[in-house]
MIKOL-767375 format. One record per residue (C-alpha): x, y, z; residue number from 1; residue in one letter. Coordinates in steps of 0.02 Angstrom, whole numbers, plus 32768, in hexadecimal, padded with zeros to 4 digits. Each point is the difference from the previous one (the first is absolute). Last residue first. Layout:
N
X,Y,Z,NUM,A
...
//
This chain:
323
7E56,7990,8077,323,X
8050,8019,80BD,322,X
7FD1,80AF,8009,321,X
7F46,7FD6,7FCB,320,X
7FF3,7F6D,807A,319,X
8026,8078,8083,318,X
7F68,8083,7FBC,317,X
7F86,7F76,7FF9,316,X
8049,7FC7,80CD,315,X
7FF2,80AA,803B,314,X
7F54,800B,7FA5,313,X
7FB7,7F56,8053,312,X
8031,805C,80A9,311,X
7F6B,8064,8001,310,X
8058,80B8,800C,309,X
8025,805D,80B4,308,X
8054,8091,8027,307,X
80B0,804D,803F,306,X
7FFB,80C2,7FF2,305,X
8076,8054,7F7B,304,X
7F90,8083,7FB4,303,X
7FE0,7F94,7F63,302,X
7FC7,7F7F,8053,301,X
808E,7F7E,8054,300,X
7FF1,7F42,7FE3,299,X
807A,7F81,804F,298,X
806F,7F64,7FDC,297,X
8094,7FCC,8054,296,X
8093,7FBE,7F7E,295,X
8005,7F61,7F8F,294,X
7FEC,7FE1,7F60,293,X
804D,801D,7F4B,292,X
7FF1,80BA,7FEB,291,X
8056,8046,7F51,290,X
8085,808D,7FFA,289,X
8067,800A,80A2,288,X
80AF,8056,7FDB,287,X
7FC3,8062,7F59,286,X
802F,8013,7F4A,285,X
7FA6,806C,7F9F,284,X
7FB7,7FC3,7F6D,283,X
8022,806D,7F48,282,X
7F81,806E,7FC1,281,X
7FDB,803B,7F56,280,X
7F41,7FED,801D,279,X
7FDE,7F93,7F6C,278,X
80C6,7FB6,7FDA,277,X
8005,7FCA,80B3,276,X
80AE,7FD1,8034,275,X
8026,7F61,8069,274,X
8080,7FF2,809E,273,X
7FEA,7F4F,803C,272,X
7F95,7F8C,807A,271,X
7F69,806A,7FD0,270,X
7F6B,8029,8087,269,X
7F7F,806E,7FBF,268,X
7FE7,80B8,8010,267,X
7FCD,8038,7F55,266,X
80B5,8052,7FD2,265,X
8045,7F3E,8062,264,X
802C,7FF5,80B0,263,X
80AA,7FAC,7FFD,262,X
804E,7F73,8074,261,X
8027,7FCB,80B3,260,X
7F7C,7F9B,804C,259,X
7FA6,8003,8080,258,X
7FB6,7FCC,80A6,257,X
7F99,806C,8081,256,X
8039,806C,808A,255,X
7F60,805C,8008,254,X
7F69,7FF7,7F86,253,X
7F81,8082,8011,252,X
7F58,7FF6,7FAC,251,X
7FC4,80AF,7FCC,250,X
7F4B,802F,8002,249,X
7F61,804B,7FAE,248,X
802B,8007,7F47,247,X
80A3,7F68,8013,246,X
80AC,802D,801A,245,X
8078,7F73,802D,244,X
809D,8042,8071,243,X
80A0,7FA7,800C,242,X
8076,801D,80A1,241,X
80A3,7FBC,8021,240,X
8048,800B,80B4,239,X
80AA,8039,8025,238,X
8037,8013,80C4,237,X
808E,8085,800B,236,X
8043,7FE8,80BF,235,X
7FF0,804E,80A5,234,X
7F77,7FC6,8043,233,X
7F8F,7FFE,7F4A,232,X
8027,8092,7FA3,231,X
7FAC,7FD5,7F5E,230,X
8024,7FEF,7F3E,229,X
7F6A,7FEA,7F88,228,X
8018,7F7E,7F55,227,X
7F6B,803F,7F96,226,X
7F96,7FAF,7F81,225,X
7F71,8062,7FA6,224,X
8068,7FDC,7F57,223,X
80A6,7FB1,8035,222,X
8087,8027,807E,221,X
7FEB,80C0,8022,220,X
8054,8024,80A6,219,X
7FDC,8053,80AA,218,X
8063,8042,8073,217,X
7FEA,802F,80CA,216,X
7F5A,7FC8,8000,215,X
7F7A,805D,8063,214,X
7F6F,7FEC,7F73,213,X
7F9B,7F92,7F9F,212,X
7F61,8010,7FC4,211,X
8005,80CF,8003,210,X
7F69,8037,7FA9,209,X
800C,8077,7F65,208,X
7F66,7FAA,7F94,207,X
807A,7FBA,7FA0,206,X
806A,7FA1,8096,205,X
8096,804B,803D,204,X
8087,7F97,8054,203,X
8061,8058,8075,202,X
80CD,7FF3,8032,201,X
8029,8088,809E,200,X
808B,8062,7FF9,199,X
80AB,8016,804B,198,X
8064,801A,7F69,197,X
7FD8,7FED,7F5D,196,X
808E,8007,7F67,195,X
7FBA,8022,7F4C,194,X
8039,7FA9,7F7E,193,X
80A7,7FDD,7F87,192,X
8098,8050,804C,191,X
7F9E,8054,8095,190,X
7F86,808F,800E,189,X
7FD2,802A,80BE,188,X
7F72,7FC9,807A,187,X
7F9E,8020,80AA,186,X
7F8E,7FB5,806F,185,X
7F3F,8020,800E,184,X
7F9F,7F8A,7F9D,183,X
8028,7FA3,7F5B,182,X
7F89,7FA9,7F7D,181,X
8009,7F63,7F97,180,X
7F5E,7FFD,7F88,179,X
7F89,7F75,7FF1,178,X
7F77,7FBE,7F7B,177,X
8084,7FD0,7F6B,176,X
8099,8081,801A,175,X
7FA5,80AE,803D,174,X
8082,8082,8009,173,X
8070,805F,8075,172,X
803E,80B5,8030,171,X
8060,8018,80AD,170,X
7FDE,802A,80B1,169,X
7F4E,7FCB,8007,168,X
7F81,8087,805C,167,X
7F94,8024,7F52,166,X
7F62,7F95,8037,165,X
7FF6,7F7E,7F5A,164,X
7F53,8018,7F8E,163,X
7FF6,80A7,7FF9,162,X
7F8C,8011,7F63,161,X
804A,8071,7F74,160,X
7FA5,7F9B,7F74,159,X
808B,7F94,7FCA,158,X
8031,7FCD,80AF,157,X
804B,804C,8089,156,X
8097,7FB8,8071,155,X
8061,8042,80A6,154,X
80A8,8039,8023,153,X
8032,809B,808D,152,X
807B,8080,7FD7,151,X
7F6D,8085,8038,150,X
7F86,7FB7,7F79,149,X
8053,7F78,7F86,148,X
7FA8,7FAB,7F66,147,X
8016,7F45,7FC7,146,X
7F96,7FDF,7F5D,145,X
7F73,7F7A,7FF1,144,X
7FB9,7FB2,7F64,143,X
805F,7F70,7FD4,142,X
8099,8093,7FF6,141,X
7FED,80A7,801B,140,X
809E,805D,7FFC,139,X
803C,805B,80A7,138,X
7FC9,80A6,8069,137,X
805F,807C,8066,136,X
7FAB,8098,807A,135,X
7F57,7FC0,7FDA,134,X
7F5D,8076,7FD8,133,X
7FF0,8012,7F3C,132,X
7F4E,7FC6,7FCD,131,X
8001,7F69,7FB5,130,X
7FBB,7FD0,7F65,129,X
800B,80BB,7FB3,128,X
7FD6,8000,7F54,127,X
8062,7FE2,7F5C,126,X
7F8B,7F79,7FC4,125,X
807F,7F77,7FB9,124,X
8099,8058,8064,123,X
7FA4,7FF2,80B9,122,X
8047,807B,807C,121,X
8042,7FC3,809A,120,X
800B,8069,80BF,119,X
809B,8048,8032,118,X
801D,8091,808B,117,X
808E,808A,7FD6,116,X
7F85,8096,7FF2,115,X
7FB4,7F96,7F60,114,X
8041,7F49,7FCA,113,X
7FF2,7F8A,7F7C,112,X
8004,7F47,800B,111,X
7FC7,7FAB,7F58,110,X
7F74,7F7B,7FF2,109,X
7FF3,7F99,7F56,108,X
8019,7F4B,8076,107,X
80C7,8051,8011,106,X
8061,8096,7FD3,105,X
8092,801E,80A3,104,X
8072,803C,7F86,103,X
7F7E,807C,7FBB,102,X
8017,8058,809C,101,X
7F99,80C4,8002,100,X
8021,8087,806D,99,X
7FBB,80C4,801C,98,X
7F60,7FB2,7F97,97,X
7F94,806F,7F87,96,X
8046,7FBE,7F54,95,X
7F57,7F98,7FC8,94,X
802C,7F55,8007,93,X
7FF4,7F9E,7F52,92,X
8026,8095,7F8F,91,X
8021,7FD8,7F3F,90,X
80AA,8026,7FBA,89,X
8021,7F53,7FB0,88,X
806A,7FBB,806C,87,X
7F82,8002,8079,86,X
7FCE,809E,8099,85,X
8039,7FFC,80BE,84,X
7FE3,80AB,8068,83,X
8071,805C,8060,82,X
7FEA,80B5,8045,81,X
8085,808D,7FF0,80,X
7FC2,804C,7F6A,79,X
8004,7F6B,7F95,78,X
804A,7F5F,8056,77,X
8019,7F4A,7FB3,76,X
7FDB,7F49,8008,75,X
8007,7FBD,7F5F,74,X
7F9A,7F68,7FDA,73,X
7FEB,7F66,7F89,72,X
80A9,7F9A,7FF0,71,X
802A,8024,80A9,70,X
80B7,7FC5,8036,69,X
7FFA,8071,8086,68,X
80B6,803A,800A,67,X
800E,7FF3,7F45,66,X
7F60,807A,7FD7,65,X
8035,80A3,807B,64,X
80BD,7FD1,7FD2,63,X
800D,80A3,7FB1,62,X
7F76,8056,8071,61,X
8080,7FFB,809F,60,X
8034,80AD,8003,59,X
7F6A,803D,7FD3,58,X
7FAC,8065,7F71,57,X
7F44,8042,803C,56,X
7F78,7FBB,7F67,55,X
7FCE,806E,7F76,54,X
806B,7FC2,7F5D,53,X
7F69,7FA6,7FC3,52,X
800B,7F34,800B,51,X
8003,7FCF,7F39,50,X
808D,804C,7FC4,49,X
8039,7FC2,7F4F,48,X
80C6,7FDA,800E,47,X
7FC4,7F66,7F9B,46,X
8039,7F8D,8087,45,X
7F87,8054,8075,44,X
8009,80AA,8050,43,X
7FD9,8011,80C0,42,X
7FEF,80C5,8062,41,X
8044,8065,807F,40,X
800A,80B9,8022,39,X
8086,8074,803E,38,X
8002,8053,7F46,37,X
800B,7F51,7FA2,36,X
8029,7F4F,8041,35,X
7FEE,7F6E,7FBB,34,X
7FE6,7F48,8037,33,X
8007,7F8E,7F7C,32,X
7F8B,7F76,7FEE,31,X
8018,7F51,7FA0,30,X
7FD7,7F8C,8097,29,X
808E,805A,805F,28,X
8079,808B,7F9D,27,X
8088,8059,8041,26,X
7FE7,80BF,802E,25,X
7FFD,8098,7F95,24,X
801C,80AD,8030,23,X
800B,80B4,7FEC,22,X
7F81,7FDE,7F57,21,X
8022,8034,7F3F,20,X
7F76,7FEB,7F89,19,X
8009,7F62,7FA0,18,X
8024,7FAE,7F5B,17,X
80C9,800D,8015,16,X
8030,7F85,7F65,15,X
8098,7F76,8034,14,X
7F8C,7F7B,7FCC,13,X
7F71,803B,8072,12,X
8045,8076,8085,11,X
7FA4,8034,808F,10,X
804F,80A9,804A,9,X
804B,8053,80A3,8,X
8032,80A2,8012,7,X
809A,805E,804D,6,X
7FFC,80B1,8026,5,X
808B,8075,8009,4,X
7FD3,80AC,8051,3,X
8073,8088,7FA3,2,X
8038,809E,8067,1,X
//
């Protein structure tokens, strides 16, 4: 009885100048992935290895560089525990986590998880940020990263502080000062978005305070601007909302008067779509985009109650919006 066995080889110019391996995958950012006796490992273009040959092969560890599109890091496992080193064979995160998602890479911090619970890992120190203790957890971004206890949505920030109550029913993030939540209800995938059914519309403030809430749908219409939708006797009442945030307040404009138009990569007010070449943004285009008058007036703090301000500052801050 013969065992055939097939091995795989760099060649250079139709010349064999390496050992033989069981396998080599495609190439990403100039590394192969190669496997030899169970274990993996990366060659460059040379064929020269230059990630040891130590790491657990698995099924997915060909595309392991194309899925994430990381020029820098490798997320991998070695002895059944994951840990995320650079293209260059040096160790970032030290391989002692049951999960690791370098898909979800963002602000340096990593989510990696222990007994199924995820916490974030920090790739430019390699030590624990946040200590593993949420069922599902998101990408930071600005700072703050959704995470879900019990299949319930709340927010933390970069240094693990609860900053949003998980009890939402889906993930969200911070666009200018506010963030759209949902509570209670129900909802399903559909062609493009997620579909939400019987649940209350909030608007989340910073600090985690509900400033607006009991709406049956709320949408984005401009940086701090909202347009909410009620059940007013019987009928869908829609009242637009825009929300000025100041250190020790918020002033509250409802069912003011705007225009349509873009919001600009620095937040200003552009009558067309522009591109800019410094922060490689282009402006989004919303329904309501600049305030030109109108609408009741009001000031909330930062918990939502109605206050008072000298009304000399209502009127610098309207003169501002109409500049």
């Amino acid at each position: 009885n013969f065992e055939v066995v097939k091995k795989y080889y760099f060649r250079k110019k139709g010349i064999v100048e390496t050992q033989g391996y069981d396998w080599i995958g495609e190439a990403h950012f100039e590394l192969y992935p190669v496997e030899l006796n169970g274990k993996l490992g990366f060659a460059d273009s040379n064929g020269d290895i230059v990630i040891p040959i130590i790491y657990d092969r698995e099924l997915h560890v060909n595309d392991t560089v194309a899925w994430t599109g990381n020029r820098e890091y490798l997320d991998l496992r070695k002895n059944g525990l994951y840990g995320l080193i650079k293209h260059d064979g040096s160790i970032v995160v030290d391989f002692c986590w049951g999960g690791i998602r370098l898909d979800k890479l963002s602000e340096d911090l990593i989510p990696v998880a222990i007994d199924k619970k995820w916490g974030f890992a920090n790739v430019k120190t390699g030590e624990t940020q946040v200590q593993p203790a949420y069922d599902k957890v998101e990408f930071f971004k600005d700072g703050f990263a959704p995470v879900c206890i019990k299949d319930k949505w709340g927010m933390i920030d970069v240094k693990g502080n609860m900053i949003v109550k998980p009890k939402y029913l889906l993930d969200s993030y911070f666009v200018g000062d506010f963030a759209i939540m949902f509570e209670g209800g129900s909802w399903k995938y559909g062609r493009n978005s997620r579909i939400i059914s019987d649940s209350n519309c909030k608007i989340v403030n910073k600090k985690g305070y509900e400033i607006v809430s009991d709406c049956s749908w709320i949408d984005r219409t401009g940086i701090n601007i909202f347009t909410l939708t009620r059940e007013e006797n019987g009928k869908k009442v829609k009242t637009v909302k825009q929300l000025i945030v100041f250190p020790d307040y918020i002033v509250v404009i409802d069912d003011g008067d705007y225009l349509k138009g873009y919001i600009t990569a620095r937040g200003k007010y552009s009558e067309k779509h522009e591109y800019d070449e410094e922060l490689k943004k282009w402006s989004v285009n919303y329904i309501h985009a600049k305030y030109v008058g109108g609408g009741t007036w009001s000031v909330i703090d930062y918990s939502g109650k109605t206050i008072k301000i000298p009304d000399y500052k209502l009127q610098e801050v309207k003169k501002s919006l109409l500049a």
